[in-house]
ROTOR-308856 format. One record per residue (C-alpha): residue in three letters; x, y, z. Coordinates in steps of 0.1 Angstrom, whole numbers, plus 2048, in hexadecimal, padded with zeros to 3 digits. Example, Ala and Ser with C-alpha at 12.3 -4.5 7.8 and 13.67 -1.06 7.14 Angstrom:
! residues 2
Ala87B7D384ESer8897F5847
//
This chain:
! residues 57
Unk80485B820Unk7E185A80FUnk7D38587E9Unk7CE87E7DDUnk7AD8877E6Unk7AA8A17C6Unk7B487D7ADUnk7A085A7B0Unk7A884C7D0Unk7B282B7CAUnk7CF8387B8Unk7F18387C9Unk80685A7CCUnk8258557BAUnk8358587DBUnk8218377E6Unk8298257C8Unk84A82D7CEUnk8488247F3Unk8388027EBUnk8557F87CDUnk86D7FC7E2Unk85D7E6800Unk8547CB7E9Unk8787BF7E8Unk8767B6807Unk8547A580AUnk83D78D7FAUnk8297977D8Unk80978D7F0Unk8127A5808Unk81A7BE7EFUnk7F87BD7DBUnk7E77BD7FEUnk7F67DD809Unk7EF7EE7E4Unk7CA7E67EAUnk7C77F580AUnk7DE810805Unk7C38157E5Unk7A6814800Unk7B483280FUnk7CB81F82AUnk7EF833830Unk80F81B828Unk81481784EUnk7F0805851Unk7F07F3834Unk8117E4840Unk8037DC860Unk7E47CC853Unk7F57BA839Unk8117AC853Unk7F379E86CUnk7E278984FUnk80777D841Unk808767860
//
């Protein structure tokens, strides 16, 4: 799932935001504003979750 290429790219789809609310209740607030940068950068939620779960540790 990436940003809408036709609207600014570091703007989430509503289907990412909605995606992203609903994992942040079960991670940290570091991990979450991690993932909604890169997910900004053009990173799907999958990659962004991955990324942000190797530099939690």
């Amino acid at each position: 799932m990436r940003a809408d290429p036709n609207n600014d790219p570091a703007t989430l789809t509503p289907a990412q935001k909605d995606t992203l609310r609903k994992h942040a209740k079960e991670q940290t607030p570091r991990h979450i504003a991690l993932m909604n940068n890169l997910m900004k950068s053009g990173d799907s939620f999958e990659e962004a979750h991955k990324k942000a779960s190797k530099l939690k540790k």
